[in-house]
TORMARKE-385488 format. One record per residue: residue number from 1; residue in three letters; x, y, z of N, C-alpha, C in turn. Coordinates in Angstrom, 1 decimal. Layout:
// residues N
PT pos code     nx     ny     nz    cax    cay    caz     cx     cy     cz
PT NUM  ALA      X      Y      Z      X      Y      Z      X      Y      Z
...
END
This chain:
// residues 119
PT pos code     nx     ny     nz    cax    cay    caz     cx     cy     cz
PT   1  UNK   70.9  126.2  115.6   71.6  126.1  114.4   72.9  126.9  114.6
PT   2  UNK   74.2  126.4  114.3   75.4  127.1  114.4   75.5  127.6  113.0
PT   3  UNK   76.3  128.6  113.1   76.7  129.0  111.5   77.9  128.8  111.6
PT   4  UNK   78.5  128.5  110.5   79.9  128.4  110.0   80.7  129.7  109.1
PT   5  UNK   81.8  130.4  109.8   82.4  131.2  109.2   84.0  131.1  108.7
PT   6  UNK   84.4  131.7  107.6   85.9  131.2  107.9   86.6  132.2  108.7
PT   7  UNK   87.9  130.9  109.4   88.8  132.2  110.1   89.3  133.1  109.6
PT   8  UNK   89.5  134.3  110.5   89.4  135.5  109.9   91.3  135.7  108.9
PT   9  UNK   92.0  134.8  109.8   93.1  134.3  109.3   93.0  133.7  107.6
PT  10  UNK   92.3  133.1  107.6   91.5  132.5  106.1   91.5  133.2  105.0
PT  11  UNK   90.7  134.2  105.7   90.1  134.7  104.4   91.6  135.5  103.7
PT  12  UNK   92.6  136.5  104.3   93.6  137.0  103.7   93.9  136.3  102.6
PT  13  UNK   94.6  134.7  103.4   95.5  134.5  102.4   94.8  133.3  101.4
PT  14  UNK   93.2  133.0  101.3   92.5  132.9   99.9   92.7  134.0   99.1
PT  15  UNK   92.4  135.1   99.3   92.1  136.0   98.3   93.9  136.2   98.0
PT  16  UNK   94.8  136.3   98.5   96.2  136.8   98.3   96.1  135.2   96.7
PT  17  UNK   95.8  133.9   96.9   95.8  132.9   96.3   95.0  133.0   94.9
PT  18  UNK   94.1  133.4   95.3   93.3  133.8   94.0   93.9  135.0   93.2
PT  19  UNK   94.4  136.5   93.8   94.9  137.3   93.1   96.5  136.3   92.4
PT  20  UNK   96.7  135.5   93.0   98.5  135.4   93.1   97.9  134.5   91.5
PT  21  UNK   96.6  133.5   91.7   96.4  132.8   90.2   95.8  133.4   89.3
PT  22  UNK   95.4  134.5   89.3   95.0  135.3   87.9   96.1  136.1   87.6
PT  23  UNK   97.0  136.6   88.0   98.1  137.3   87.6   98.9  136.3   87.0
PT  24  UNK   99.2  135.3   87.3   99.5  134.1   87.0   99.2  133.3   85.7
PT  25  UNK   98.1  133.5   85.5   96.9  133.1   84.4   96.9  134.6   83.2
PT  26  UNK   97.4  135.5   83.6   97.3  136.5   82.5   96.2  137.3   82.8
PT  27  UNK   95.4  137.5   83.9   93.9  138.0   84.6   94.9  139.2   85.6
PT  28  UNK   96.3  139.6   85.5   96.2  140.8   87.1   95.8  142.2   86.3
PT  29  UNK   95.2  142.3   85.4   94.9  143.8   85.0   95.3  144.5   84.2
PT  30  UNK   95.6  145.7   83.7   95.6  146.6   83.0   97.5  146.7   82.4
PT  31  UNK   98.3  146.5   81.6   99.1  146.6   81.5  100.0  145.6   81.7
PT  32  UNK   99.5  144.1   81.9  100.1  142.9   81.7  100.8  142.1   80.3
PT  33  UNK   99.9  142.4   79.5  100.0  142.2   77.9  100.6  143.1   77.2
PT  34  UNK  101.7  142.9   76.3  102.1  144.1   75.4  101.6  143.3   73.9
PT  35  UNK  101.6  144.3   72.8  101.7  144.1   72.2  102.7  144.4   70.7
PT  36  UNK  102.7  144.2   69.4  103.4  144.4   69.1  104.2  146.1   69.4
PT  37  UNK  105.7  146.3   68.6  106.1  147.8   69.0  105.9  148.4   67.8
PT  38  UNK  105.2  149.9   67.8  104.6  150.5   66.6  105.8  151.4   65.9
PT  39  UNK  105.6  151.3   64.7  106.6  152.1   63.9  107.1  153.4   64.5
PT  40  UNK  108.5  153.5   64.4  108.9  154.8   65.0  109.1  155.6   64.0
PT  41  UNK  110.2  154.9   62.8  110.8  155.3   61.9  110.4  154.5   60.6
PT  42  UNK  110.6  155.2   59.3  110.8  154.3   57.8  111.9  154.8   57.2
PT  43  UNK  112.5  153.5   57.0  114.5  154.0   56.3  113.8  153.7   55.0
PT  44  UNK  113.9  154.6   53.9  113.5  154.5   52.4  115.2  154.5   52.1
PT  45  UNK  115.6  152.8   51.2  116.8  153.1   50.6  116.5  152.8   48.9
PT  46  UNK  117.3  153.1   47.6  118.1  154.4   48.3  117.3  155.6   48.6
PT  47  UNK  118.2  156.2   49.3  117.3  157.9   49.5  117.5  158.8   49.0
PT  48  UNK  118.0  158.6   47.6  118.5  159.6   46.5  118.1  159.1   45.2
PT  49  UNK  118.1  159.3   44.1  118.7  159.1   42.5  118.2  159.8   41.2
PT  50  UNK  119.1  160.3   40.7  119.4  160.9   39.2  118.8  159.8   38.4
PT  51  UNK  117.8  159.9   37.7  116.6  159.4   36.7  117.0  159.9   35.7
PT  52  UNK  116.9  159.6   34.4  116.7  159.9   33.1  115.1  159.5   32.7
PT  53  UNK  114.7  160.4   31.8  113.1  160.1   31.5  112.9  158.3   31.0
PT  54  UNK  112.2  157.5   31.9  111.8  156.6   31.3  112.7  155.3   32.1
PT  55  UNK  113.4  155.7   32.6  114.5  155.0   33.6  113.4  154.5   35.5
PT  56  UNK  114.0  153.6   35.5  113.2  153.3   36.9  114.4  153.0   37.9
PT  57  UNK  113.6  153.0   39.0  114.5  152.7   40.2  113.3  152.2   41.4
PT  58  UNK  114.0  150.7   41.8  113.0  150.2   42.8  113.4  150.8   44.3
PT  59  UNK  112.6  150.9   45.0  113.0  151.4   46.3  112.8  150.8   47.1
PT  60  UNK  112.9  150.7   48.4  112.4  149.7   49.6  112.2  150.8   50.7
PT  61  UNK  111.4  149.9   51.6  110.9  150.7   52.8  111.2  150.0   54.4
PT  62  UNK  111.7  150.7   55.0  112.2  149.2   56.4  111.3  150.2   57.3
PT  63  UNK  110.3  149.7   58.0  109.7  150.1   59.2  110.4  149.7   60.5
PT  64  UNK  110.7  150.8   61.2  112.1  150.7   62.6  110.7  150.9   63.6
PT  65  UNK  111.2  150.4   64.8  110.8  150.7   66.3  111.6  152.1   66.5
PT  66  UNK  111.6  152.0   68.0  112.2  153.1   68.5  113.5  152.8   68.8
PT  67  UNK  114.1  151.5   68.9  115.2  151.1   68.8  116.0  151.0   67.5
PT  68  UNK  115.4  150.9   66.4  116.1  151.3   65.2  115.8  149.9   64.7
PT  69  UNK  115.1  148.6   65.5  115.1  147.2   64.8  114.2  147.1   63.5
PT  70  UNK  114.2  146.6   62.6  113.3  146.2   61.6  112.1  145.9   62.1
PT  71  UNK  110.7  145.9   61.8  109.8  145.7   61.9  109.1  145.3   60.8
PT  72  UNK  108.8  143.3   60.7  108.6  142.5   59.3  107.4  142.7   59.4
PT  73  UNK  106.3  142.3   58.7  105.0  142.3   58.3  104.0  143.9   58.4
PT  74  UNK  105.1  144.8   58.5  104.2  146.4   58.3  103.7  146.7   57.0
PT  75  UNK  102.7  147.1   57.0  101.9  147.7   55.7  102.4  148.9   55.2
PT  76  UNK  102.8  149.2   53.7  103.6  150.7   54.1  102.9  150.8   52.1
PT  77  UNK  102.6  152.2   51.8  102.1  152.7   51.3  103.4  154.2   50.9
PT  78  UNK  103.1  153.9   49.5  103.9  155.0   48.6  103.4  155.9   48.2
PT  79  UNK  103.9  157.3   47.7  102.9  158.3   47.2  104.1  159.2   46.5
PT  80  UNK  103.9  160.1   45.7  105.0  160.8   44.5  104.6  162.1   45.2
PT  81  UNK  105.3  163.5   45.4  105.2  164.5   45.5  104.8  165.5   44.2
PT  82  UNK  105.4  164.8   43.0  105.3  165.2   42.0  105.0  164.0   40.8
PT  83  UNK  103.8  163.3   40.7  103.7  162.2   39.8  104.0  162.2   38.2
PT  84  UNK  103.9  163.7   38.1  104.2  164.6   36.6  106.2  164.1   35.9
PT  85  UNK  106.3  164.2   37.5  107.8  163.8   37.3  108.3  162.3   37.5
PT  86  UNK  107.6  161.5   38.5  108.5  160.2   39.1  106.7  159.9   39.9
PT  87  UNK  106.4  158.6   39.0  105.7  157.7   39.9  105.9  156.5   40.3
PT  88  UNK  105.7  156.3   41.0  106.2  155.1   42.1  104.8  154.1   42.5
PT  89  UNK  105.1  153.0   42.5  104.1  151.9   42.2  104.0  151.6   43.7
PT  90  UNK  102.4  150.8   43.9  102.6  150.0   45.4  103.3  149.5   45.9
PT  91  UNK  104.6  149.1   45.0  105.6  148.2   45.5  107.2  149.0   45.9
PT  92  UNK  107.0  150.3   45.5  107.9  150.8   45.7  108.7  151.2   44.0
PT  93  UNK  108.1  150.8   42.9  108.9  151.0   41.7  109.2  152.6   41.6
PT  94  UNK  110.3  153.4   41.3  109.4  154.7   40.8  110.0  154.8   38.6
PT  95  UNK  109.2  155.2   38.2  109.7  155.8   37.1  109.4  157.1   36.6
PT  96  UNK  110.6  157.4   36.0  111.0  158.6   35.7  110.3  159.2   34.8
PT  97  UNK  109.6  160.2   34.7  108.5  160.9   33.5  108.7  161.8   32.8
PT  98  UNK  109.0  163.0   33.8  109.6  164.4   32.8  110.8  164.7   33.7
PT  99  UNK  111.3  165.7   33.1  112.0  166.5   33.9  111.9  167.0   34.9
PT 100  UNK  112.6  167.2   36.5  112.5  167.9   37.5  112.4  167.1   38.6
PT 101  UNK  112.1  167.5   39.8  112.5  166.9   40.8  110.8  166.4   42.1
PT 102  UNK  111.3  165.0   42.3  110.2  164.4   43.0  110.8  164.2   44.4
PT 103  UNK  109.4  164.1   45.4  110.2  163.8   46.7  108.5  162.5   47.0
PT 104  UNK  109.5  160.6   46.9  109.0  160.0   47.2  108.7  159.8   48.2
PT 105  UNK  107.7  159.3   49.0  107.3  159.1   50.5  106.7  157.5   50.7
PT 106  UNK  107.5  157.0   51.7  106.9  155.5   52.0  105.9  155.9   53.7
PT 107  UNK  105.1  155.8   53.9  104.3  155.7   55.4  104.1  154.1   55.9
PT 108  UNK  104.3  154.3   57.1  103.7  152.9   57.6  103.3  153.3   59.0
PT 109  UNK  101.8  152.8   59.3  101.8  153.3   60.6  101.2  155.2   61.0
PT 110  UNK  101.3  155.8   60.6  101.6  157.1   60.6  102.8  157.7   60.2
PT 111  UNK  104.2  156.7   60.2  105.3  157.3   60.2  105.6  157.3   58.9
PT 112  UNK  106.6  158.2   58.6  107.0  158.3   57.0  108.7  158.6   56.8
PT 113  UNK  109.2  157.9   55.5  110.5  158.2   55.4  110.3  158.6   54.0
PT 114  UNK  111.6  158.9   53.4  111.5  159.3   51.9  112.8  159.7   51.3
PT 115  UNK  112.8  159.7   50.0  113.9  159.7   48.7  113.8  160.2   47.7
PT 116  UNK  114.4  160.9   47.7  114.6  162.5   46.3  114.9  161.7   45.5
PT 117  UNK  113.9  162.4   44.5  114.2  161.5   42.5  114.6  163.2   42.3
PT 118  UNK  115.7  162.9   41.1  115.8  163.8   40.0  115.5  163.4   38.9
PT 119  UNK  115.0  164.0   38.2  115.5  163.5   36.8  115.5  164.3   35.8
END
């Protein structure tokens, strides 16, 4: 009984063939895939304003990369430093309550930006 082996020439350049189609295929390993880029920054505009009691002001939140680009569909969460003075709704509303000074905060991500109320 003979046995059959491949030449030894062979075998290299299968396996070079098989590595060459899983990298190929999205299979070469650890660091092929990225995924989205995570918040670097949050531009809260505006980032100021003089309130009178009872007066509102909507604010917005832009989640940046590290390149400064906009980042659409981030989850971003509001919070009042001082709610006594200026609360601000999930959407970014804030209104003006008593007198004195609030420092709003938008987060997305870990990151956070923010906008001085007076009022």
């Amino acid at each position: 009984m003979t046995s059959r082996t491949i030449p030894s020439l062979v075998r290299p350049s299968v396996l070079f063939l098989t590595a060459l189609v899983a990298t190929a295929c999205g299979g070469g390993g650890a660091g092929t895939t990225t995924g989205p880029p995570p918040v670097a920054t949050v531009a809260v505009t505006p980032s100021s304003a003089n309130l009178i009691v009872g007066q509102t002001v909507a604010l917005s939140a832009s989640p940046r990369d590290a390149s400064g680009n906009a980042l659409s569909g981030r989850q971003v969460t509001w919070s009042s430093s001082a709610s006594e003075v200026a609360s601000v709704s999930s959407d970014g509303l804030v209104i003006a309550v008593s007198a004195g000074q609030a420092t709003i905060t938008a987060t997305s991500e870990g990151m956070a930006g923010t906008a001085q109320i007076i009022v």
